[in-house]
Structure formats: C-alpha cells, structure tokens
N, C-alpha and C positions, 0 to 999 in steps of 0.2 A: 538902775541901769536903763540907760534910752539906747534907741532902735536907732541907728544912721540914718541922719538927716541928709536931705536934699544936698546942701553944700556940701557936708562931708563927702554923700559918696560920689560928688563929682572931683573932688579934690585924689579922692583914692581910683578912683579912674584913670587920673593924669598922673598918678605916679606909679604904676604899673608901664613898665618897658614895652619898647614895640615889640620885643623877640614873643615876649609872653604872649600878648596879645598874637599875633602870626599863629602862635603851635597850639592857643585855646581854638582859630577856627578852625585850623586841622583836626583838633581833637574830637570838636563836635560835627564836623563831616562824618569822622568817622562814627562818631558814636550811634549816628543817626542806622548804619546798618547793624553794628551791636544791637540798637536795638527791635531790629526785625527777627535778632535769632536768640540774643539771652533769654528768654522767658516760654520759649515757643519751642526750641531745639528736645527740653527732656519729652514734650507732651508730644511731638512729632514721632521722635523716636520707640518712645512705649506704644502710642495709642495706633500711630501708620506705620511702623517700621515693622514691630509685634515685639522689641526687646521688653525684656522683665526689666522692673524699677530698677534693681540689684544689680542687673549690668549694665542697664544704662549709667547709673551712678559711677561703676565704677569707672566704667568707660572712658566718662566727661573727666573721671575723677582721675585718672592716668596720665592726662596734657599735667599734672602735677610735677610727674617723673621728667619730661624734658622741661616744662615750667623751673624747675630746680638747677638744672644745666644752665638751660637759658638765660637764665638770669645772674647764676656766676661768671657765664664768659660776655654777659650783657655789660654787666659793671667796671670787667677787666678794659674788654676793646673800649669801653666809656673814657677810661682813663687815661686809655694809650697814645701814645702822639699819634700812631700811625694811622688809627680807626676815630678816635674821638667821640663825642656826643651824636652829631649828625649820621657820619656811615651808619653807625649804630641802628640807629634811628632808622634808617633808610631799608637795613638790612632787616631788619624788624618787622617792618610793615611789608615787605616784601612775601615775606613766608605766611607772614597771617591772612594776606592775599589767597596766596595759593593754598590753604588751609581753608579757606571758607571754601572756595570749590571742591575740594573734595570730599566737605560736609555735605554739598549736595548733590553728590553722587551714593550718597553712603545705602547700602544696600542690607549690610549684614555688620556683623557686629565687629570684625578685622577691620573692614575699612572705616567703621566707627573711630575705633583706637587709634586708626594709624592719623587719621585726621584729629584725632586728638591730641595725639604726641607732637603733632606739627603746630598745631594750634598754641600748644602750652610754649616749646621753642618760640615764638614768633612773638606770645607774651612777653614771655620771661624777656626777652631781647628786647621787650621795648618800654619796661617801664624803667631800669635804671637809668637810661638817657635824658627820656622826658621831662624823670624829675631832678636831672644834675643840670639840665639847661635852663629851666626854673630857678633855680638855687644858684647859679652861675648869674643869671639876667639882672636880678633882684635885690635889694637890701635889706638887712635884718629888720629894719621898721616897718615892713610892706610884707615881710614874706610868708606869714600867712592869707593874708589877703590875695597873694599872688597865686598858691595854691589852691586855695576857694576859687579865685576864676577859674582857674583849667577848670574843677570841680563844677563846678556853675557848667562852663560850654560843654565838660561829658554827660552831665544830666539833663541839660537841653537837647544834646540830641537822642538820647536815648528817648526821651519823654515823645520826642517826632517820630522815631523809628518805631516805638512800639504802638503808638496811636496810627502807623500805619499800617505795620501787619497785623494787626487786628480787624483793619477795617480789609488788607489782604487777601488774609486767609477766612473770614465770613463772605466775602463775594468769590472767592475760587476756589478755596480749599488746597492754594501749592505750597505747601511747606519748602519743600524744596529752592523755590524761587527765592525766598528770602536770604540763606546763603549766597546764593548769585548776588545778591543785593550788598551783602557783606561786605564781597569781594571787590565789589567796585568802588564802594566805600574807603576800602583801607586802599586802592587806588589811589585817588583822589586825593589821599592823605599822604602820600608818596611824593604825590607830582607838590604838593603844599613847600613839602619839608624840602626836595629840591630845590625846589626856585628860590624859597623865602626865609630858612633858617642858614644861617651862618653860624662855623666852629663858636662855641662859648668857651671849651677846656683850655685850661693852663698847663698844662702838665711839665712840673719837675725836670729840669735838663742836668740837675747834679749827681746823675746815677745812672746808668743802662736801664732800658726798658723792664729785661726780665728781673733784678735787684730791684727796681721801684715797685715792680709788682708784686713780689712776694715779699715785700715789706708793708704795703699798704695793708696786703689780707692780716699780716699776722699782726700789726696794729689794729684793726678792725676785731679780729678776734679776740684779741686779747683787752678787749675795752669793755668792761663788765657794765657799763649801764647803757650801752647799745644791745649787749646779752642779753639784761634782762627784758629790755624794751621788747627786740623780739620775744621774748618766751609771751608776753601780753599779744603782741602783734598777733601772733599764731592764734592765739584766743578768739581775738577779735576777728579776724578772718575765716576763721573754723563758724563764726557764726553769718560771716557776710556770706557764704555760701550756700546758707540754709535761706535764701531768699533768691538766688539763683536758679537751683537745682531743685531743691525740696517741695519747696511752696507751691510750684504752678501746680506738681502733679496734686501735692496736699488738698489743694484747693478744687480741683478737676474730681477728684477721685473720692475724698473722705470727707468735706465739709458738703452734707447731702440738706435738703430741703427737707420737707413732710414728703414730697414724693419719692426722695428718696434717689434725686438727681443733684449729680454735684454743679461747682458753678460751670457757665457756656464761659466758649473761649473771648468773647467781648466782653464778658464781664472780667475775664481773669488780665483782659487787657486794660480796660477800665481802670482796675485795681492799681494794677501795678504803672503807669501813666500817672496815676494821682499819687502814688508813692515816690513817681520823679516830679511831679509837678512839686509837692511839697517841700521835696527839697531844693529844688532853683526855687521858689518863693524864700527859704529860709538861710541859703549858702552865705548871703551874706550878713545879713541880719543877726544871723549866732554867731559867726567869726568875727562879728564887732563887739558885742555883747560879751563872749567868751575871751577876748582878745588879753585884758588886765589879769586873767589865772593863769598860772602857771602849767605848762602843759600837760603834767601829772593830773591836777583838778581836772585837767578837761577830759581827759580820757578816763577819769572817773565815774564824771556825769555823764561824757556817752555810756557805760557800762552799766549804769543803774538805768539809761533808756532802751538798753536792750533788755534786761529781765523786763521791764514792765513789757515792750513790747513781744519776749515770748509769754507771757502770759496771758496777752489776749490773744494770740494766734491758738491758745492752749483752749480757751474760752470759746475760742470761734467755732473749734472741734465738737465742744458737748452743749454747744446750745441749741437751746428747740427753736430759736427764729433770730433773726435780726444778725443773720450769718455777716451778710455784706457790710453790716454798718460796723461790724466790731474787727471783721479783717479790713474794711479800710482804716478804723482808729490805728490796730496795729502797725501795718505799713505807713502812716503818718509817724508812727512815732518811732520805727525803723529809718526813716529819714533824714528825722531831727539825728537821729545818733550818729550816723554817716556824718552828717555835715560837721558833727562837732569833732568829729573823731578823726578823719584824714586830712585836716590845714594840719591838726595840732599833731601829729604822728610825722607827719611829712619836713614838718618846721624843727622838733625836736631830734632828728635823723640828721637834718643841715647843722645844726648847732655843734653835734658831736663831732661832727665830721670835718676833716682839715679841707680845703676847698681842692686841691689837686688830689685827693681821694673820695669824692662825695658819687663817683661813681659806684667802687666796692662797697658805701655803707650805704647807698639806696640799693645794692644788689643783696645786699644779706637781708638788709625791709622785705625787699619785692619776694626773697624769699620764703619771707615769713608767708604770705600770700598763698603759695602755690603749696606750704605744708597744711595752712588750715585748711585748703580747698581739696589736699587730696587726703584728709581727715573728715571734713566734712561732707561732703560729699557721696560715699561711699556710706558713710555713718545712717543717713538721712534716705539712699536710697533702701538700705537693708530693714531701715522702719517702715518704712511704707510699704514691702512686702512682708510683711508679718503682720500679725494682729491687731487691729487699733489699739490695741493699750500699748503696746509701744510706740509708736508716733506721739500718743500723747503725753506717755511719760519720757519722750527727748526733749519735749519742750520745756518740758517741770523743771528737767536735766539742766539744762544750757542758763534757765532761770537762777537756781542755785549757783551755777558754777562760777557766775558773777561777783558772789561774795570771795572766788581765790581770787579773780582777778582783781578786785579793788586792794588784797592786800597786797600782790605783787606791786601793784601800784604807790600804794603807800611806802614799800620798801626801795624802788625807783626816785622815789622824792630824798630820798633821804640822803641816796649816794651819787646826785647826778651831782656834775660839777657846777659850781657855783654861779656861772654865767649865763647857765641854762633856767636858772631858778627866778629869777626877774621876768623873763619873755612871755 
C-alpha cells in the first residue's frame, strides 16, 4: 500500500465540492475555541472551581441527557422542508454560543449542569446537519475523503486552539476567558454558515411532513445493521471520551514523577496538541491507505488501535520514568484510530441511509456519541476518585472490551447489505 502522491492528492482536492470546503473553514474556526476549553474545562473545574472528579464528570457527562434530545429533533428539522440542513445548523451553533458563556460564569455545580445541558442541546443539534450536508455535497467515490477533510479542518483547529490555551492559561492563569473565546468562535461559525452554506436537502414531497417523519424514524429503527453499528458506535464513543474528560485530570493528578508531582498544564498541553498534530499529519494518509477495506475492516483496525493504545495510557500509570514519552506514544496511537475510525463510521451511515432521510440516520449516529459520553464520562470521573487500582484497572477494562467489539464487528460484516460491502 502507498501513501498519496502529490498528483493524487491534488486531484482529491479538486473533487471535493465547494460547499464542503465552505463548512470545513467554519468548522475549523470553530474548532480552534473547542479547543481552548476541551482538555482544560475538567482541570478548571476540580482544581479552580473545588468540584470532585465524580461531579465534575458527571456534570460534563449530563450535556448527554439533552445531547440525546438534541440530536433527535437535530435529524428530524434536518430533514424537514420547513427547517432543513442550514436552520439547523444555524440553530445549533446558536445555543452552543450561549452555552460557552455560561461556562464561564460557572460558579457552583447547578450552573455547571445547566451549562451542560445547554451545551449537549447545541451538540446534539449540530452534528446531524453537518454530516447530511457532507453526504448531500459529495459522491460515493469521494466521500470519505470528504469526511476526512471536515476531520482534518476540526483537528487543525483544535491543534491551534489548545497550543493556545496552554500558552493562555501559563501566562495568566483565566480559565474562564477561554470559554469567552469558545463563544465567539461558534460566532464566527454562525456568520460562516449564513453567508456561505446554501439548502443541500431534498426532502420528499409525496407525503405530509408529519407521515414522512415518522416513517423515516421507523425505517431507521427498524434497519438492523444501522442497529448494530450503533451498539459498536456507543463503544467507540464510550472510549473517545476517556481522552476528553479522563485523561487531563489522569495526567495532572496520577501519572507522578520521583517527586511525586504530576504533569504541568504545558506539558498536558503539549501532549495533547501532538495527539492532534498526529492526526492532521495522518487524516489523509490512512483514509487513502484504509480506503480499498471495507468499512467493517476499518473499524476493526481502529479498535485493535485502541486496546493498544489503552495499554500504554495503563503503562504510563505504573512506570517509574519516561511518563511523557509513553503518554505521547499512546495519544499518537489514539489518533491514528480516530482518523481511521470517523471517514469510515460517517461513510457507512450515508450508504444505509436513503438520501431524503440521512438526517434521522446521522441523528441516531450522533446519538450513539452522547450515550458513550454520558457512559463514559461519569465512569472515568468515579475512577479517578477512588483508589488508583481502579483507574488502572478501567484501562485493562476498555483494553479487553475490544475483543466484543471486533466480534460485533465481525457480525455487521455479515449482514450489511451488499452494496455497502465493496466501499
């Protein structure tokens, strides 16, 4: 297998759609204040706020509850002539605006939640759109390429936004300011989507709104290898959130030195910066590589890159030195699995899906999202208040738990439909 050549990837450059391109620089505006607050927000909260890991967790881990909402009536208005992709979208970033300010007001552990719940709403509401206008823009020979770019522009900006709050919050110490920073981000990303994304939906004129809608859901539900993809999704997610939430404090608090000091928050910026640098250096490069399997294989091989990579987060825990170099191995190879894991999750969701319903099956994905997160999340914060041997044994945990997901996987190959099986 070879890496994309020069001509190649100018050729895959020029057949990505303008729309795509448009809603990747939006996305990475945005991402860029995501990421002054993803990695920074749990260590604010415990270490300046004074919450316990166990409510912080759960706290973060509640935007789940309207994350769940959100994302069912994200899919529905997606689909609906009246709302479409765009409002959506519009309405989306709206709330998660005003959700980042009242992250940085948060004082006590209520206005934690309530900024939570708002938070999760403004999610939920914005990824079924995102990815039906993708899916809408694009052609089946492009589109995971097409979802690697979005992917590429949110990890480029995250990779700017945390290499800034880091250098932030070491010269001032405001946590606080970087939500401010959020908020004008998903601004930005507002005024983007106004001006420069136009309707993509088709939506069905041979039916009343409300009959098309609860026809699409109960196709959706009733399609068993979208089912089982979620029940893997939730998997998969349950563990993308243990590098969210988990980890900074893991790293702050339990991976100690000889003196017995855990890492500073420039290192834990550091860290994580080169866990997105890794992956924009490799979003494309595996999505071409990866591109000839079939999406079952792919989401295989990310799943065998996560056991390895909780095992050195597990390693990084009980070693006597050389902490830093084996939690950036791990976060390198947390990366690699991302990149391989969301083209080919995102691609295999558009294939099931009829094109005037691809909002309700990226709404039941994006759900899968907000149950692993409000699973993991809470999970991860109640180890980290307890004893180190539980922290260490959730990583053994999620290691193992790898081997059900390759064989749900295995049983997904078997009964996706036939069309899906070539891609």
């Amino acid at each position: 297998m070879k890496f994309i050549s020069k001509s190649q990837l100018l050729s895959w450059l020029s057949s990505i759609p303008p729309t795509v391109w448009i809603l990747a620089v939006g996305r990475f505006l945005s991402e860029i204040g995501t990421g002054f607050t993803m990695f920074y927000a749990p260590i604010f909260f415990v270490n300046q706020v004074g919450l316990s890991a166990t409510t912080v967790g759960l706290a973060l881990g509640s935007s789940a509850i309207s994350g769940i909402f959100g994302r069912i009536l994200g899919g529905s208005l997606a689909d609906s002539g009246r709302w479409g992709r765009r409002r959506t979208l519009l309405l989306a970033l709206a709330i998660s605006a005003i959700a980042s300010l009242v992250f940085a007001t948060t004082k006590n552990v209520d206005i934690l939640v309530f900024a939570s719940l708002l938070s999760g709403l403004g999610v939920g509401l914005y990824w079924p759109p995102t990815e039906s206008v993708i899916a809408d823009a694009t052609k089946t020979e492009n589109r995971r390429e097409a979802f690697a770019l979005s992917r590429l522009a949110d990890n480029l900006g995250l990779a700017m936004g945390i290499m800034l709050a880091g250098f932030l919050v070491a010269t001032t110490g405001n946590y606080r300011s970087l939500f401010i920073i959020d908020a004008i981000s998903f601004i930005v990303f507002f005024l983007v989507v106004y001006v420069a994304i136009t309707e993509t939906s088709q939506p069905p004129t041979s039916s009343s709104p409300k009959t098309q809608l609860f026809a699409s859901w109960k196709l959706a539900l009733s399609d068993r290898p979208l089912l089982v993809y979620a029940t893997v999704n939730i998997i998969f997610t349950t563990y993308v959130s243990q590098i969210h939430t988990t980890l900074p404090i893991y790293f702050k608090n339990f991976v100690t030195n000889a003196s017995g000091a855990g890492f500073a928050e420039t290192t834990i910026s550091s860290l994580f910066a080169l866990h997105i640098v890794v992956a924009i250096i490799c979003q494309v490069p595996v999505v071409r590589v990866l591109k000839p399997f079939s999406q079952t294989l792919t989401l295989t091989i990310s799943a065998i890159l996560w056991a390895v990579g909780f095992s050195l987060i597990w390693i990084t825990g009980i070693a006597p030195s050389h902490q830093q170099l084996l939690a950036s191995l791990a976060l390198g190879v947390f990366a690699v699995a991302m990149v391989a894991y969301t083209p080919a999750a995102a691609s295999l969701v558009t294939e099931l899906a009829p094109p005037s319903q691809r909002g309700v099956y990226f709404s039941i994905s994006s759900v899968c999202w907000a149950i692993g997160h409000s699973i993991g999340s809470p999970l991860g914060g109640w180890a980290l208040d307890q004893p180190r041997i539980a922290i260490y044994s959730l990583w053994l945990g999620f290691c193992l738990s790898v081997l059900i997901t390759v064989a749900i996987l295995q049983y997904l190959k078997r009964i996706l439909p036939s069309y899906s099986l070539d891609i």
